[in-house]
HTML snippet that shows the backbone in 3Dmol.js (N, CA, C, O; Angstrom):
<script src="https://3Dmol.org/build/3Dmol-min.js"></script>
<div id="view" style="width:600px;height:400px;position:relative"></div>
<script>
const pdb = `
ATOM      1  N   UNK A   1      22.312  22.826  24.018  1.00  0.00           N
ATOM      2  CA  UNK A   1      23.254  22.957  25.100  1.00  0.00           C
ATOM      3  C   UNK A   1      24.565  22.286  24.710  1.00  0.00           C
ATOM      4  O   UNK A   1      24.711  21.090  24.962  1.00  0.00           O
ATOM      5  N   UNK A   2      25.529  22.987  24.108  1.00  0.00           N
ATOM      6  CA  UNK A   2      26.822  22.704  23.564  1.00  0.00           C
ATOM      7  C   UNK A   2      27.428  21.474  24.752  1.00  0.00           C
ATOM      8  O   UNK A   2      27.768  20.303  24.583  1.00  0.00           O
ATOM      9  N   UNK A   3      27.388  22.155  25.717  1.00  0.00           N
ATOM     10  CA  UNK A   3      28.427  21.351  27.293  1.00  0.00           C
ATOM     11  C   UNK A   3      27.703  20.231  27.271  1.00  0.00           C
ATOM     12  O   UNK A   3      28.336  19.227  27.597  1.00  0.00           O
ATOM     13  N   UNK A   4      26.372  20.050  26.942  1.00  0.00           N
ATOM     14  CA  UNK A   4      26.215  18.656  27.688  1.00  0.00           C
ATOM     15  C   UNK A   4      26.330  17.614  26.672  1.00  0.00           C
ATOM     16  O   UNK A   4      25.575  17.819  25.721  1.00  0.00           O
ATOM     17  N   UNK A   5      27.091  16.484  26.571  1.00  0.00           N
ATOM     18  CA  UNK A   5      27.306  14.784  25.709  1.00  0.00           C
ATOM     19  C   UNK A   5      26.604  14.064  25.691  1.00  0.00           C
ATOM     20  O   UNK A   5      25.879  14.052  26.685  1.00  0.00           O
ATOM     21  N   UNK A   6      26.444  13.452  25.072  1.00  0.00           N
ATOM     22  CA  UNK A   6      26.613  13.946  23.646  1.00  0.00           C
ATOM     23  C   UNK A   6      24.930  14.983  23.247  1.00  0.00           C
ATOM     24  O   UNK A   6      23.768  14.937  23.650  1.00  0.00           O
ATOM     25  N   UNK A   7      25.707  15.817  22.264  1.00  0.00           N
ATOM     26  CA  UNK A   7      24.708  16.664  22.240  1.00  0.00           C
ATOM     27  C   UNK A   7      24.068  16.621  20.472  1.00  0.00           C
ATOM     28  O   UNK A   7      24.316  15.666  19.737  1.00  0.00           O
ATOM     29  N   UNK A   8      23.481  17.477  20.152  1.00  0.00           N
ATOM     30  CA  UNK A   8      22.412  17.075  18.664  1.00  0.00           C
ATOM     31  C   UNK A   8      23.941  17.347  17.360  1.00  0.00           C
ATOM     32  O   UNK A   8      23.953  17.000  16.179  1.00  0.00           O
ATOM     33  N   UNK A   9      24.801  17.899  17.968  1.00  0.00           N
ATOM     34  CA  UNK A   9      25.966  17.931  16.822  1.00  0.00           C
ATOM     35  C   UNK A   9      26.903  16.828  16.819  1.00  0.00           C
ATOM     36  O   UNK A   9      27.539  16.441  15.838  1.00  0.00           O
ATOM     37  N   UNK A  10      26.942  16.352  17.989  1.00  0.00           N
ATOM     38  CA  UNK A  10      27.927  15.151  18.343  1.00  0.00           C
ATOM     39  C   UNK A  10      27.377  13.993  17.639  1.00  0.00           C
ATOM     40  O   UNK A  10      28.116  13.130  17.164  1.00  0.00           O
ATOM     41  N   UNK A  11      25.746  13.934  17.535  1.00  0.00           N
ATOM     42  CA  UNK A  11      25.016  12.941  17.281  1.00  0.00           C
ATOM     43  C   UNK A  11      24.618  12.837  15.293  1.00  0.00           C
ATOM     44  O   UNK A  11      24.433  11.863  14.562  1.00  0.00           O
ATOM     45  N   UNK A  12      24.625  14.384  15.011  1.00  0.00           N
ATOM     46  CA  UNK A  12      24.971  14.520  13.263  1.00  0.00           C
ATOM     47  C   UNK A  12      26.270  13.797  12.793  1.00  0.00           C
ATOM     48  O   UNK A  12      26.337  12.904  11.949  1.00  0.00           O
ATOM     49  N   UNK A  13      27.392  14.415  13.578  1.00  0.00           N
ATOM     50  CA  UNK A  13      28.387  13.368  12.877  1.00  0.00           C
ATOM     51  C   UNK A  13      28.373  12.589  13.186  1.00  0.00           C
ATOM     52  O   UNK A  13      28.483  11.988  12.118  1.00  0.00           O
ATOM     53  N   UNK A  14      28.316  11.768  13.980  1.00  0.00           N
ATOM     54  CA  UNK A  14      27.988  10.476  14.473  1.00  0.00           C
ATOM     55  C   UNK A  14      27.276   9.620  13.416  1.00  0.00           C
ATOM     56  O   UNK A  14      27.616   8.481  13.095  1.00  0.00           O
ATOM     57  N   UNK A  15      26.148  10.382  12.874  1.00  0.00           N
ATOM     58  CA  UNK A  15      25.360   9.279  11.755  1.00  0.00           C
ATOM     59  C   UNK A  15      24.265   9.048  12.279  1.00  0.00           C
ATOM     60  O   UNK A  15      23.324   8.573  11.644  1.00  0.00           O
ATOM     61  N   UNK A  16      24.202   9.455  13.968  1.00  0.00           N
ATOM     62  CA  UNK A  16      22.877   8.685  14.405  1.00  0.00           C
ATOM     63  C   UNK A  16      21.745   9.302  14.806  1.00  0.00           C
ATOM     64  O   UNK A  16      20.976   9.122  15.750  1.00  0.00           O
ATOM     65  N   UNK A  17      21.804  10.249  13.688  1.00  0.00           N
ATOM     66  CA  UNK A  17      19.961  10.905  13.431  1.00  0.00           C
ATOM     67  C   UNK A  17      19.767  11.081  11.629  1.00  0.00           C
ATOM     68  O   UNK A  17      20.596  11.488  10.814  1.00  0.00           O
ATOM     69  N   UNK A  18      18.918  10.796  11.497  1.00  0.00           N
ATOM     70  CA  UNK A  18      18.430  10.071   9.605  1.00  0.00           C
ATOM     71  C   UNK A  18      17.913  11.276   9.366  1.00  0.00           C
ATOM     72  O   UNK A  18      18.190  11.788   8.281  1.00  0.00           O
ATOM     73  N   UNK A  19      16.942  12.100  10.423  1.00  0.00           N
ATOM     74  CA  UNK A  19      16.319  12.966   9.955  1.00  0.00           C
ATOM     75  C   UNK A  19      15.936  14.009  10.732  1.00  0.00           C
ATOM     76  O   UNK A  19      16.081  13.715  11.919  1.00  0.00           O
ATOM     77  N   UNK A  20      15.561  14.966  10.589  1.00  0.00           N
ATOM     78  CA  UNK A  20      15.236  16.415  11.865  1.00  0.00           C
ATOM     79  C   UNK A  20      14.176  16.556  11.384  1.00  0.00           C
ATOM     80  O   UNK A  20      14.222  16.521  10.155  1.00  0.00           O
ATOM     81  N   UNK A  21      12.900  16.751  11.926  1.00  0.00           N
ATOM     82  CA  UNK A  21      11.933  18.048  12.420  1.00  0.00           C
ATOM     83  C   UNK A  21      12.001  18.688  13.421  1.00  0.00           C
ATOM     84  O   UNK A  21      11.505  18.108  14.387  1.00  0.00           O
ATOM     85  N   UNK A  22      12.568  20.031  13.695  1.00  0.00           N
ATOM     86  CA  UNK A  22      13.096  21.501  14.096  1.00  0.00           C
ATOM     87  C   UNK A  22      11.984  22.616  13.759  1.00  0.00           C
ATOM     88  O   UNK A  22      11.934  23.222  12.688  1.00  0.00           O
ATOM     89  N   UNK A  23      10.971  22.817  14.998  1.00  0.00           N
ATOM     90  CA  UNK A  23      10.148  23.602  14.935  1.00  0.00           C
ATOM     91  C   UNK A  23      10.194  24.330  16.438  1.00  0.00           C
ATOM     92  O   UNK A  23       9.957  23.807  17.527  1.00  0.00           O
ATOM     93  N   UNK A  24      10.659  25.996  16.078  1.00  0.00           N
ATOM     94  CA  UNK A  24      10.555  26.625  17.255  1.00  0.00           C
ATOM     95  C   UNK A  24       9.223  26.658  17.924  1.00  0.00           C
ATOM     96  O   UNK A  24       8.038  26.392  17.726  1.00  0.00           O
ATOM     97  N   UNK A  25      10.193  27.209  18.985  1.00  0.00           N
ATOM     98  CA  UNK A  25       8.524  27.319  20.140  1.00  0.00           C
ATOM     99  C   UNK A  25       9.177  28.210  20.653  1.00  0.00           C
ATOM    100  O   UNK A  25      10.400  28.091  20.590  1.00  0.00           O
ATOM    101  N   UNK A  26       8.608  29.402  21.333  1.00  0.00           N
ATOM    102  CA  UNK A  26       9.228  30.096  22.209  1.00  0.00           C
ATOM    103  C   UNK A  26       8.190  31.546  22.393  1.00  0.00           C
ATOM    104  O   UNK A  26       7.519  32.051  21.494  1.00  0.00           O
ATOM    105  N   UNK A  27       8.281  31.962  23.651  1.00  0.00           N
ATOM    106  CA  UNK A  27       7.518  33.328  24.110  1.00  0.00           C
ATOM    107  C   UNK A  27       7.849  34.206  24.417  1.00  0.00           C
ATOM    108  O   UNK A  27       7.044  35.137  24.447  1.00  0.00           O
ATOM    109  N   UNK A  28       9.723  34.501  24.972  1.00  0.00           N
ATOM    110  CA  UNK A  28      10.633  35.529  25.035  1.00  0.00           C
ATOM    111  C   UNK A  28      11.297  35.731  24.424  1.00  0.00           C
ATOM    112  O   UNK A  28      11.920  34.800  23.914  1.00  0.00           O
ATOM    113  N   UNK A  29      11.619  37.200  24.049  1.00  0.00           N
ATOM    114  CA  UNK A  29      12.619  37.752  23.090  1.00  0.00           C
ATOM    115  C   UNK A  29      14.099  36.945  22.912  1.00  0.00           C
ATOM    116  O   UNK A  29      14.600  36.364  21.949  1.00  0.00           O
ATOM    117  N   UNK A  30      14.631  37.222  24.509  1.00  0.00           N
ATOM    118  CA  UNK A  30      15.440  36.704  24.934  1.00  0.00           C
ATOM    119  C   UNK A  30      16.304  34.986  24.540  1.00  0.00           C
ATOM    120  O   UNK A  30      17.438  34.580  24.288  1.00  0.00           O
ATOM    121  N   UNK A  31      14.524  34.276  24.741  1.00  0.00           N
ATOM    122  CA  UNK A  31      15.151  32.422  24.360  1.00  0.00           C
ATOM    123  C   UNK A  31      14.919  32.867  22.793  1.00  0.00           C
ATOM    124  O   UNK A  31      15.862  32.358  22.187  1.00  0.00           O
ATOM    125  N   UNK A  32      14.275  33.428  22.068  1.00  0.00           N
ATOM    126  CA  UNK A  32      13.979  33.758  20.710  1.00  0.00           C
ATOM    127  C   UNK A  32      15.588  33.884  20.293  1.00  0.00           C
ATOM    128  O   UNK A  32      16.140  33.117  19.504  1.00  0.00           O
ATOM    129  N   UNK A  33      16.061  34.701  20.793  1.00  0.00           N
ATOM    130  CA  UNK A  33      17.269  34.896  19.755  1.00  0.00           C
ATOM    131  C   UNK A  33      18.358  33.737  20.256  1.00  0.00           C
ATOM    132  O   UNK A  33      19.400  33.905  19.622  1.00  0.00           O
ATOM    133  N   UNK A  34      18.448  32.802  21.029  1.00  0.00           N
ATOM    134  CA  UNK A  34      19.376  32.178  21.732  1.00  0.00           C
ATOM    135  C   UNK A  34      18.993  30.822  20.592  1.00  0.00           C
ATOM    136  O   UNK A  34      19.806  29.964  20.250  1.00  0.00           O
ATOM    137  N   UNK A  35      17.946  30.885  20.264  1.00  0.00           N
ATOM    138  CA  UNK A  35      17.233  29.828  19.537  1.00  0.00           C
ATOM    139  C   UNK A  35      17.424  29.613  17.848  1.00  0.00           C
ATOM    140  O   UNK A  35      17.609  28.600  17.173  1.00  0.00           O
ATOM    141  N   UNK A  36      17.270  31.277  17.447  1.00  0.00           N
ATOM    142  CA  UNK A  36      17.964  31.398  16.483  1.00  0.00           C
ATOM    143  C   UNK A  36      19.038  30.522  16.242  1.00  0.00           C
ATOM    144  O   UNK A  36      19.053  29.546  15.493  1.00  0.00           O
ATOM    145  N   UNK A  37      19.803  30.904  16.848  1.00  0.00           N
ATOM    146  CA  UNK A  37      21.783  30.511  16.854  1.00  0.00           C
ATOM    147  C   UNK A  37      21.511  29.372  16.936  1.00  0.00           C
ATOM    148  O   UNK A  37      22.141  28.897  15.992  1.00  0.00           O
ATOM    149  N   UNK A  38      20.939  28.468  17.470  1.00  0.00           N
ATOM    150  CA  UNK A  38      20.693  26.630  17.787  1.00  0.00           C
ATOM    151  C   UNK A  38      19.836  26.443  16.532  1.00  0.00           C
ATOM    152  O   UNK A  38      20.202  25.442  15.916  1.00  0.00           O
ATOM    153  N   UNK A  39      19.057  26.933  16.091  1.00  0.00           N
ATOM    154  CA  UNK A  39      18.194  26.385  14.360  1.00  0.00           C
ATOM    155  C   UNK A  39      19.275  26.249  13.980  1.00  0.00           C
ATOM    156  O   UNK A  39      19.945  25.217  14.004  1.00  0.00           O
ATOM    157  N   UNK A  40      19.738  27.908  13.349  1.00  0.00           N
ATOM    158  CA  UNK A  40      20.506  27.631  12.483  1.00  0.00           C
ATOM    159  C   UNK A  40      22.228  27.021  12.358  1.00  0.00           C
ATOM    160  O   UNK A  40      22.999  26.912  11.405  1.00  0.00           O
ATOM    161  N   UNK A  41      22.319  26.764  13.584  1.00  0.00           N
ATOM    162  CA  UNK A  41      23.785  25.904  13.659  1.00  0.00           C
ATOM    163  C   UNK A  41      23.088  24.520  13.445  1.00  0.00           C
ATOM    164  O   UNK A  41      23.810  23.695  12.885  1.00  0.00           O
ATOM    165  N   UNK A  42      22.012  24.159  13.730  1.00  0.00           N
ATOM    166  CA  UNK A  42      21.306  22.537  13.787  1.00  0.00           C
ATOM    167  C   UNK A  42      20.774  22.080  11.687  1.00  0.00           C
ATOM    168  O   UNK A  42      20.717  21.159  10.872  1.00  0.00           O
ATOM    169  N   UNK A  43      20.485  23.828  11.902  1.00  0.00           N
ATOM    170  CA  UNK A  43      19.773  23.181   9.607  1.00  0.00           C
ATOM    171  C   UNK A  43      21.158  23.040   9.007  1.00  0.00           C
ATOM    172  O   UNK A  43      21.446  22.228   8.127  1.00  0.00           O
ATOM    173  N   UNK A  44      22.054  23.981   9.613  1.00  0.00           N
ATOM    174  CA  UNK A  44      23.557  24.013   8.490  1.00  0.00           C
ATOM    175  C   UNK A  44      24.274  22.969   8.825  1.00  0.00           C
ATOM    176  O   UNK A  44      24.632  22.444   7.771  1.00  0.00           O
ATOM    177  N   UNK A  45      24.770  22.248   9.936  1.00  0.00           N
ATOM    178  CA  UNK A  45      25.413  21.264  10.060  1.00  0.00           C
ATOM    179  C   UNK A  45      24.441  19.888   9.272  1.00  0.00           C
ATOM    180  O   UNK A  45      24.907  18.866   8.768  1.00  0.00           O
ATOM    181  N   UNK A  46      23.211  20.229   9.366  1.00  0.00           N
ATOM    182  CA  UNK A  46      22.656  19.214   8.842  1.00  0.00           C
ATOM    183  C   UNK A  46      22.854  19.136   7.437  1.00  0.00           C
ATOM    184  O   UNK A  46      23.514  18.197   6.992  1.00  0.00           O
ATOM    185  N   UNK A  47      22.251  20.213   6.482  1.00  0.00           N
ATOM    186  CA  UNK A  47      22.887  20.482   5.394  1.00  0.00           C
ATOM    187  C   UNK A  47      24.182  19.926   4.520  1.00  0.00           C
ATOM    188  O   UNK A  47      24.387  19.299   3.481  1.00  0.00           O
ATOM    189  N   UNK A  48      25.161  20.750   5.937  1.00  0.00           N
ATOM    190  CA  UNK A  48      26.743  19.767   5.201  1.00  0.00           C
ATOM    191  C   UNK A  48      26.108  18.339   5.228  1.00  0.00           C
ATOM    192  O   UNK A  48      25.913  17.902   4.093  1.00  0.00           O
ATOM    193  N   UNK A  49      25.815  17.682   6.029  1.00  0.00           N
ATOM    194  CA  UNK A  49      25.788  16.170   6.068  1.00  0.00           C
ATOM    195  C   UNK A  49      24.647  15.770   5.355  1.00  0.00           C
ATOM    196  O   UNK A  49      24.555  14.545   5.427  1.00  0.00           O
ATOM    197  N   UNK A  50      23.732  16.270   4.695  1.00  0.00           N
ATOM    198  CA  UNK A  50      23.068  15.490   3.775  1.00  0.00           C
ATOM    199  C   UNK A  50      21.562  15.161   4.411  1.00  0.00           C
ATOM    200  O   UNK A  50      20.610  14.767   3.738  1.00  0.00           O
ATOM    201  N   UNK A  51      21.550  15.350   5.519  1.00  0.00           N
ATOM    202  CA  UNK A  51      20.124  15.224   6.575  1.00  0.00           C
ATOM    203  C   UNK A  51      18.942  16.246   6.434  1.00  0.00           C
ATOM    204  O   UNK A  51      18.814  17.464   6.567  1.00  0.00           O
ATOM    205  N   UNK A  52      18.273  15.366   6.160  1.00  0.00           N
ATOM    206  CA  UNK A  52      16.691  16.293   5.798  1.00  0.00           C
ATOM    207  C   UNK A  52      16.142  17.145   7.077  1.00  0.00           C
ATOM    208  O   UNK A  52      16.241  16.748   8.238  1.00  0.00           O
ATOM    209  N   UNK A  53      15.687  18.089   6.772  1.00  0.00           N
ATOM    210  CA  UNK A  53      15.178  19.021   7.806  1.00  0.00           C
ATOM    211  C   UNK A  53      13.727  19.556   7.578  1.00  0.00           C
ATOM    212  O   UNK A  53      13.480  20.160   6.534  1.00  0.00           O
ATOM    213  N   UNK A  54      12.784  19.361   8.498  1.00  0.00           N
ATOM    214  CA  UNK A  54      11.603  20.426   8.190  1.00  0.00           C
ATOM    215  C   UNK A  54      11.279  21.327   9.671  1.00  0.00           C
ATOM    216  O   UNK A  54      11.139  21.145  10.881  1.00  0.00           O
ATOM    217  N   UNK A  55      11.275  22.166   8.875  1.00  0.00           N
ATOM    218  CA  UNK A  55      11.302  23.362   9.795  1.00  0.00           C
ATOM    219  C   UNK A  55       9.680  24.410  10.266  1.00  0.00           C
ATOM    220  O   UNK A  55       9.715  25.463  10.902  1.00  0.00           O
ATOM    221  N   UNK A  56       8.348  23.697   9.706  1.00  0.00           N
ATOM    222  CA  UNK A  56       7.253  24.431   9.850  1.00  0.00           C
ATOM    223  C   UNK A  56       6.251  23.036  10.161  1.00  0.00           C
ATOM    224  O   UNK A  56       6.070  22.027   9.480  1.00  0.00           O
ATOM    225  N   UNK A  57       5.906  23.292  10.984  1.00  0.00           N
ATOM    226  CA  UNK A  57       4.621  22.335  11.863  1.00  0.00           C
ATOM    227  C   UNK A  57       3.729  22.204  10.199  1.00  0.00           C
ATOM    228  O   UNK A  57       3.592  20.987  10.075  1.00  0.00           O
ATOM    229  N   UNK A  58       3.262  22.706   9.267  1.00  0.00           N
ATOM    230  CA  UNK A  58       2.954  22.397   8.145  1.00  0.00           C
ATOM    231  C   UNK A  58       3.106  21.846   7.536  1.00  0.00           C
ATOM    232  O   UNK A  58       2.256  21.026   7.191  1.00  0.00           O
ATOM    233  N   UNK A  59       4.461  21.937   6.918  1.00  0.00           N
ATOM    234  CA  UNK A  59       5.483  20.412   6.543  1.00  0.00           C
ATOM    235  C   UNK A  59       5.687  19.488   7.127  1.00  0.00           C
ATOM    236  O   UNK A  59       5.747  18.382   6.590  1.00  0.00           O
ATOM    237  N   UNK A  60       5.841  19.673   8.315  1.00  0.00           N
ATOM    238  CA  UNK A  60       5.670  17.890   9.082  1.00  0.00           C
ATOM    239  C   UNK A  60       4.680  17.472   9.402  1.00  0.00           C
ATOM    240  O   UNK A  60       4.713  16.342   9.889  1.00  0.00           O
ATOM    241  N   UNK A  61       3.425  18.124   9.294  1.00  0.00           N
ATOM    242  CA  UNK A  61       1.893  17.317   9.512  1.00  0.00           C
ATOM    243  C   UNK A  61       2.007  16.558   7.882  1.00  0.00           C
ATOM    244  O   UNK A  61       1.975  15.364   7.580  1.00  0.00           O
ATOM    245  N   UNK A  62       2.186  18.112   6.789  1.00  0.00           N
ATOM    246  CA  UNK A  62       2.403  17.062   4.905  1.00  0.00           C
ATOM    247  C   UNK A  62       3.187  15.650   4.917  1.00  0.00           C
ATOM    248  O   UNK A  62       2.754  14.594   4.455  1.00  0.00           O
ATOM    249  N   UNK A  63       4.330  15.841   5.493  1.00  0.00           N
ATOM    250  CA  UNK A  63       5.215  14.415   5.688  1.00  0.00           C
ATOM    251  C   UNK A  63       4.047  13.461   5.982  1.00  0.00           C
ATOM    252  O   UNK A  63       3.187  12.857   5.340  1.00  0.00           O
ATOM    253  N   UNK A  64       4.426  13.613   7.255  1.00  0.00           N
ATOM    254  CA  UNK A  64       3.301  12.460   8.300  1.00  0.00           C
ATOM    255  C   UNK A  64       2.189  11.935   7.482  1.00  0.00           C
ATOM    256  O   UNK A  64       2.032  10.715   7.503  1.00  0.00           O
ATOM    257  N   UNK A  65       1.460  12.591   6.828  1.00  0.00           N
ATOM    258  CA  UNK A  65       0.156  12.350   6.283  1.00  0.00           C
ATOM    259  C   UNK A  65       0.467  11.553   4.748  1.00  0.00           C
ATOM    260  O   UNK A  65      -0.267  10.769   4.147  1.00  0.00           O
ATOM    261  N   UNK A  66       1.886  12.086   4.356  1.00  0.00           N
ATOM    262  CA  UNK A  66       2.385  11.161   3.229  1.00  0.00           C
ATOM    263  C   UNK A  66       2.874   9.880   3.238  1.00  0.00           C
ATOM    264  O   UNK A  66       2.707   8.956   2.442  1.00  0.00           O
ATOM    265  N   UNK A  67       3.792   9.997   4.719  1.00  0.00           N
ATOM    266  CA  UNK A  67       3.971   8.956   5.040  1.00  0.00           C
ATOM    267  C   UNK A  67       2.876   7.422   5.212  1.00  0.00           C
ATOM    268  O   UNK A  67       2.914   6.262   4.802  1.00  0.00           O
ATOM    269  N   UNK A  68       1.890   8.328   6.131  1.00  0.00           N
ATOM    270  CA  UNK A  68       0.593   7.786   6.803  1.00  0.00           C
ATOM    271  C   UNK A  68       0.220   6.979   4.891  1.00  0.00           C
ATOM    272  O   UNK A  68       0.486   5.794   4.691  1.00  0.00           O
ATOM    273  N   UNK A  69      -0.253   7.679   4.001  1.00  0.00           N
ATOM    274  CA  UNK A  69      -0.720   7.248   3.050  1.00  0.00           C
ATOM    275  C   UNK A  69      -0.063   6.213   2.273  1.00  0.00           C
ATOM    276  O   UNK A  69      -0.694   5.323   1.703  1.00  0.00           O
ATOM    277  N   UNK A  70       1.285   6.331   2.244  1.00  0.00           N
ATOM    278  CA  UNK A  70       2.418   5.157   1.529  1.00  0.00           C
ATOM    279  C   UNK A  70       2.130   3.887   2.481  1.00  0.00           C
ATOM    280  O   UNK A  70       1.805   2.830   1.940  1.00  0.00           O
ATOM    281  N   UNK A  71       2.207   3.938   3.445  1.00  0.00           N
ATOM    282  CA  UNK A  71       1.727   2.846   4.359  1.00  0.00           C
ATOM    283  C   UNK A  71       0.326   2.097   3.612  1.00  0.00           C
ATOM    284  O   UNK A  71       0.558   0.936   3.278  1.00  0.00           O
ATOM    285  N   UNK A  72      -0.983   2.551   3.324  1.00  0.00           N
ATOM    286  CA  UNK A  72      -2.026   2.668   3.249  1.00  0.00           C
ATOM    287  C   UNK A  72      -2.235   1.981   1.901  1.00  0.00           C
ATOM    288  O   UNK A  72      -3.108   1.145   1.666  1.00  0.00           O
ATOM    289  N   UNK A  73      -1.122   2.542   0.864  1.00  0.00           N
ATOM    290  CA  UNK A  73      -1.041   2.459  -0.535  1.00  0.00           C
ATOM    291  C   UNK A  73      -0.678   2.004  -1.357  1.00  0.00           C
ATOM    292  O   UNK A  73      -0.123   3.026  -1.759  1.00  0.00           O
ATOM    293  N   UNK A  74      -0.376   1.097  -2.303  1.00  0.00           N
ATOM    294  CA  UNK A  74       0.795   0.433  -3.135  1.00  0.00           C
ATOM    295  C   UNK A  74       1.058   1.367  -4.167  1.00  0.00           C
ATOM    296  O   UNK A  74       0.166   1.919  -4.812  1.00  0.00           O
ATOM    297  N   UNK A  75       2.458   1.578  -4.356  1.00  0.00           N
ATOM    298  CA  UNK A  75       2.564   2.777  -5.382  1.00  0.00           C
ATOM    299  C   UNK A  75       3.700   2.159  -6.526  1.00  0.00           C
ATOM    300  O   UNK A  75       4.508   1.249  -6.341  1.00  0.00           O
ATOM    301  N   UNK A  76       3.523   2.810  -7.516  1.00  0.00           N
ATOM    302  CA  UNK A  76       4.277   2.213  -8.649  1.00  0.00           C
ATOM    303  C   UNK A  76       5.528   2.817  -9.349  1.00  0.00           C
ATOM    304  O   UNK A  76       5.536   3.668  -8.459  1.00  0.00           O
ATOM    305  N   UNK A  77       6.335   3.081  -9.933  1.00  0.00           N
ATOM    306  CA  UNK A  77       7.170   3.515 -10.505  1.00  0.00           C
ATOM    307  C   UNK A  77       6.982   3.241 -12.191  1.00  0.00           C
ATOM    308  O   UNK A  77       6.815   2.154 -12.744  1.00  0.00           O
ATOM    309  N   UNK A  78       7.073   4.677 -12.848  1.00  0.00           N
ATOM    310  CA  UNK A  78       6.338   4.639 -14.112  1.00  0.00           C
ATOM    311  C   UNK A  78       7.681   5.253 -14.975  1.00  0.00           C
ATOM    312  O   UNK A  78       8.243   4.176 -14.776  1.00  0.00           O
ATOM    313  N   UNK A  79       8.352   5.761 -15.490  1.00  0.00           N
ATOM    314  CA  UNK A  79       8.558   6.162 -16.560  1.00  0.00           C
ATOM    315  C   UNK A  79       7.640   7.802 -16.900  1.00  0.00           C
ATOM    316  O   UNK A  79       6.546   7.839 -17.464  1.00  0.00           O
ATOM    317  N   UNK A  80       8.509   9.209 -16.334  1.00  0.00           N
ATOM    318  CA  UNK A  80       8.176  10.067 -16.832  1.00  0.00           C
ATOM    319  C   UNK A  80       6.840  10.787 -18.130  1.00  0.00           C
ATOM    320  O   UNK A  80       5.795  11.438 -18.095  1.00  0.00           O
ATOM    321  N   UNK A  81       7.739  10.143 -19.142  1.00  0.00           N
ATOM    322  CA  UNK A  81       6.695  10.126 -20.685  1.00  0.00           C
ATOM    323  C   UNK A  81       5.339   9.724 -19.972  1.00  0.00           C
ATOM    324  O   UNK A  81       4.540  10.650 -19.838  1.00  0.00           O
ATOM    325  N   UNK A  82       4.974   8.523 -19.512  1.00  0.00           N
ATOM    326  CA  UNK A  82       3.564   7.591 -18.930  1.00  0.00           C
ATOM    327  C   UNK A  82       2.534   8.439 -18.321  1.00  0.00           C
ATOM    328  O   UNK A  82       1.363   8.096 -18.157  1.00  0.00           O
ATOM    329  N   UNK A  83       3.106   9.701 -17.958  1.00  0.00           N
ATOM    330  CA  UNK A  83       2.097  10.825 -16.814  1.00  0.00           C
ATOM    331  C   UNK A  83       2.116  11.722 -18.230  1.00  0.00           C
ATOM    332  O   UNK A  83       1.436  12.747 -18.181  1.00  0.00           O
ATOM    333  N   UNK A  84       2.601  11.535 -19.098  1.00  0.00           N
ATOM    334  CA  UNK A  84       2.326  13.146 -20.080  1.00  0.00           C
ATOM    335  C   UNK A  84       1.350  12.523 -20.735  1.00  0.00           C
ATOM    336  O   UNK A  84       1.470  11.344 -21.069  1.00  0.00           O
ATOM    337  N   UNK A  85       0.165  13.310 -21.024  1.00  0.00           N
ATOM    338  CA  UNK A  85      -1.104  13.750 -21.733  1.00  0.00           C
ATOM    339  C   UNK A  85      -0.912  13.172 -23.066  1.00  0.00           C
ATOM    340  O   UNK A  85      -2.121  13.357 -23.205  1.00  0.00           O
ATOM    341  N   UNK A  86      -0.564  12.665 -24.147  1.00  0.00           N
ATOM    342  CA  UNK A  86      -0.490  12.660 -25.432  1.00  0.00           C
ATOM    343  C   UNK A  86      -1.167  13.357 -26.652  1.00  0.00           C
ATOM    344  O   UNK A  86      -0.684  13.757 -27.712  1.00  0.00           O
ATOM    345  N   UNK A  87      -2.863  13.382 -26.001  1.00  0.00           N
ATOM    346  CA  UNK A  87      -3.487  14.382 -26.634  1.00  0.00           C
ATOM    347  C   UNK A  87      -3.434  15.653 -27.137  1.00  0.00           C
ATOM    348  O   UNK A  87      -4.421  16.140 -27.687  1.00  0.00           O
TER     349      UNK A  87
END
`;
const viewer = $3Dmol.createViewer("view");
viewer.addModel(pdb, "pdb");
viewer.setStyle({}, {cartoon: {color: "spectrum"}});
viewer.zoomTo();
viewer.render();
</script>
């Protein structure tokens, strides 16, 4: 809703959203295409600005569950070569 302030574009430039998950929902043709126009004005402005987007209930359960696991996990930083096989 463009008219109402601050709204999800006011708040991209602003700085004060880090990240989007943007997953339609919808059951009429009608909000279907109105929705369209709001994704994709919401992934491209994000885009210019550098803000991550996931856009499929699939990918944000993968996040979550990656996230969930880094929590869980101590992880290391290796040096490329270190993961190749030598054999």
């Amino acid at each position: 809703e463009p008219e109402r302030k601050p709204n999800i574009a006011d708040l991209l430039y602003e700085k004060k959203i880090d990240f989007i998950i943007n997953i339609p929902n919808t059951s009429t043709l009608e909000k279907y295409v109105g929705m369209l126009y709001d994704e994709y004005q919401i992934r491209r402005k994000s885009l210019e600005l550098g803000i991550p987007v996931l856009s499929t209930i699939e990918l944000a359960e993968s996040f979550v569950k990656t996230l969930e696991w880094l929590q869980k996990n101590e992880t290391s930083k290796e040096p490329l070569g270190s993961y190749k096989d030598v054999n």
